[in-house]
C-alpha positions as CSV (number, residue, x, y, z in Angstrom):
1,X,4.7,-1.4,16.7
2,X,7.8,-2.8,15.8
3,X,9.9,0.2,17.5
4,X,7.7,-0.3,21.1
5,X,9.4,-3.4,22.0
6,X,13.0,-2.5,20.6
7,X,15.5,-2.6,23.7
8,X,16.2,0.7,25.6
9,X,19.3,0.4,24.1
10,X,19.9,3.9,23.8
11,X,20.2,3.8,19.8
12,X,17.9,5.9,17.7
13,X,16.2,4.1,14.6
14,X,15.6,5.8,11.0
15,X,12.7,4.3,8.8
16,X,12.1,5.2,5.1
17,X,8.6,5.8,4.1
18,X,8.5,5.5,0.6
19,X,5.1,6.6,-0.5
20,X,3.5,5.5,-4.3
21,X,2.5,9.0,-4.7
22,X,2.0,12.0,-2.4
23,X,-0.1,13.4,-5.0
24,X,-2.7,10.3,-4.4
25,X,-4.9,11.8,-1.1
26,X,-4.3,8.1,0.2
27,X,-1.7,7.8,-0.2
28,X,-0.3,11.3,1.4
29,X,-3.0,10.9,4.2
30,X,-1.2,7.6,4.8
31,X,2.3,9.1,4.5
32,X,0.7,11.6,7.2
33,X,-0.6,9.1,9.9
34,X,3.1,7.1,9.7
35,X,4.8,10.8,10.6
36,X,2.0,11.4,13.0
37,X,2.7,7.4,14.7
38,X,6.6,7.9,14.8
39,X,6.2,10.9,16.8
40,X,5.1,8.7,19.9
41,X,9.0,7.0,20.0
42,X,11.1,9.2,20.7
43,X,13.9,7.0,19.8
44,X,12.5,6.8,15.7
45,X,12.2,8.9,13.4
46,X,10.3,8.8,9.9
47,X,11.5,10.6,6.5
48,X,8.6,10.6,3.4
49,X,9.6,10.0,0.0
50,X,7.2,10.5,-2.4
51,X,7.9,8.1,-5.4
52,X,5.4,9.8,-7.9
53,X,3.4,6.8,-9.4
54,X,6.9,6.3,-11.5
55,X,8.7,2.6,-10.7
56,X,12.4,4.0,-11.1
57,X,11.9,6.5,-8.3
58,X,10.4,3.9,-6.0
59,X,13.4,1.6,-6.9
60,X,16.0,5.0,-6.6
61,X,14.4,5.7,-3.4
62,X,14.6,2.3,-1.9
63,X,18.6,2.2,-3.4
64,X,19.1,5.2,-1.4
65,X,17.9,3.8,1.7
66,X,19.7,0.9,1.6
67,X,22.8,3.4,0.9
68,X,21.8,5.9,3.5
69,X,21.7,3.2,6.1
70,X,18.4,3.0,7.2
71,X,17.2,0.3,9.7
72,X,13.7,-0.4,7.8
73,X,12.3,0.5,4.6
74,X,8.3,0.7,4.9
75,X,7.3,0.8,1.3
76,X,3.5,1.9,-0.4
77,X,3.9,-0.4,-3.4
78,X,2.8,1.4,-6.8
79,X,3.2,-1.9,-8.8
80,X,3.6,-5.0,-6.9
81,X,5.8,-6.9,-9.3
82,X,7.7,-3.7,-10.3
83,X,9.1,-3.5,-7.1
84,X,9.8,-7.0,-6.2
85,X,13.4,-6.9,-7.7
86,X,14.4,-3.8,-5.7
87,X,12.9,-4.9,-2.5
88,X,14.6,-8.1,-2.5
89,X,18.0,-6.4,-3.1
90,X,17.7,-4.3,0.0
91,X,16.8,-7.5,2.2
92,X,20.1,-8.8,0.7
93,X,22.1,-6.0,2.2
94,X,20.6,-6.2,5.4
95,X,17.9,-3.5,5.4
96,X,14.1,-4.6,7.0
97,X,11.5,-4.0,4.8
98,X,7.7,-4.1,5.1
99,X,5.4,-3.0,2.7
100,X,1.7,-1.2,3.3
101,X,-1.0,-0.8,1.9
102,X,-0.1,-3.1,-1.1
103,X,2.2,-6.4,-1.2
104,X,4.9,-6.4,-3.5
105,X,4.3,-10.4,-5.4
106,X,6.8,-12.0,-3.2
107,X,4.6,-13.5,-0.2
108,X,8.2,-13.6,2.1
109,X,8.2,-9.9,2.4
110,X,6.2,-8.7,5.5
111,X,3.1,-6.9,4.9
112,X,0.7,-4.9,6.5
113,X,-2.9,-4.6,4.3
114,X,-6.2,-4.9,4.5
115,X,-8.3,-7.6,2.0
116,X,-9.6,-5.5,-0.6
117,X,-11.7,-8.3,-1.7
118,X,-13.4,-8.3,2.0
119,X,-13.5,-4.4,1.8
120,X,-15.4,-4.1,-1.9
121,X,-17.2,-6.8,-0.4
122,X,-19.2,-4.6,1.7
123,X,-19.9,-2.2,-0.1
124,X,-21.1,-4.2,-3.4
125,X,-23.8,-6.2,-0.3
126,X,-24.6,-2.5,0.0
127,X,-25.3,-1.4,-3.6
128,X,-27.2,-4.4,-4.0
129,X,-29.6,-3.0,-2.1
130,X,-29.4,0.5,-2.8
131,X,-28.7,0.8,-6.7
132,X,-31.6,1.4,-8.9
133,X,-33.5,-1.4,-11.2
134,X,-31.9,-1.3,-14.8
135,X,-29.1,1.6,-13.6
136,X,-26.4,3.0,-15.5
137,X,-23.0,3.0,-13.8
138,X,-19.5,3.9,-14.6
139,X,-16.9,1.4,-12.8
140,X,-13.7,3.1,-12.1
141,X,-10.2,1.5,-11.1
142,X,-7.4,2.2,-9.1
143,X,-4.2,2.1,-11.0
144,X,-2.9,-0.4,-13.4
145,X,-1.2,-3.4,-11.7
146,X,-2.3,-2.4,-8.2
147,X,-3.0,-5.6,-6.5
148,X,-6.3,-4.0,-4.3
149,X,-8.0,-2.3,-7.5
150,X,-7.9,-5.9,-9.2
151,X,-9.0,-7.6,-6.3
152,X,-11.7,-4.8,-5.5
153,X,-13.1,-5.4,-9.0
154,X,-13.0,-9.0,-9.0
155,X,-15.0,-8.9,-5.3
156,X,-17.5,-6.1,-7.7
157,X,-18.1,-8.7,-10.2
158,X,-19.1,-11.3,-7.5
159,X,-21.1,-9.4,-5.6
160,X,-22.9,-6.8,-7.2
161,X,-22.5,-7.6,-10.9
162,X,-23.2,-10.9,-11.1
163,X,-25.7,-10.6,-8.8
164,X,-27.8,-7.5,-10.2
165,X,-27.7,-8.9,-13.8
166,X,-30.1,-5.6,-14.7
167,X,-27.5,-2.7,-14.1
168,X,-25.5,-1.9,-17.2
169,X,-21.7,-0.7,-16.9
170,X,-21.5,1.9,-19.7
């Protein structure tokens, strides 16, 4: 991590973990394994904020870090353009930030993600397979304007929909 090769310069560092939602289970699990990681440097510590699937919090949260003087702002993007504008304001006034989990639509932001197009990916091959001749299935998506649900979907479509032209979405 970023904190492992800071110099033993005897200063103590306070990140900002703005979560989308610690109502999601991800996302709170997330929030969770960040605490559970910080507690390895001794030098860092971790404060949650839970921006409740609402866009002004996230952007009131990550005002008050900037305010608050935090040395880096890791930030669960809800909606990745919503949160583009307040991002880049707290890079202006000197604050790191890095999202996860999500990218905000600003490619010079740091990121740390997986590819949900790889990850549906694997499981569509599976349901391939595995799925019933002439099924019935209900597709459900993450939330609106989340980058991963899109891609997730679009990676469905690919692999399992255009592929098993007898299963009906109903």
């Amino acid at each position: 991590g970023w904190a492992q090769a800071a110099p033993k310069d005897g200063k103590n560092y306070r990140i900002a973990f703005i979560a989308r939602a610690q109502g999601d289970s991800f996302a709170a699990w997330l929030a969770d394994s960040v605490v559970k990681e910080v507690k390895k440097y001794p030098d860092t510590r971790v404060t949650v904020f839970d921006g409740q699937s609402k866009n002004e919090l996230i952007a009131s949260h990550i005002e008050n870090a900037v305010t608050s003087k935090y040395d880096l702002i890791l930030l669960q993007p809800l909606d990745s353009e919503a949160q583009v504008a307040p991002v880049k304001e707290a890079i202006a006034a000197g604050v790191k930030v890095v999202t996860v989990n999500n990218r905000i639509n600003d490619n010079s932001v740091p990121a740390v993600d997986a590819d949900p197009i790889q990850q549906a990916e694997v499981n569509a091959k599976l349901a391939v397979k595995q799925v019933p001749q002439n099924a019935k299935v209900v597709v459900l998506m993450g939330p609106a304007g989340n980058m991963h649900s899109d891609k997730r979907r679009e990676s469905w479509k690919k692999h399992f929909f255009d592929v098993r032209k007898d299963v009906k979405i109903v």
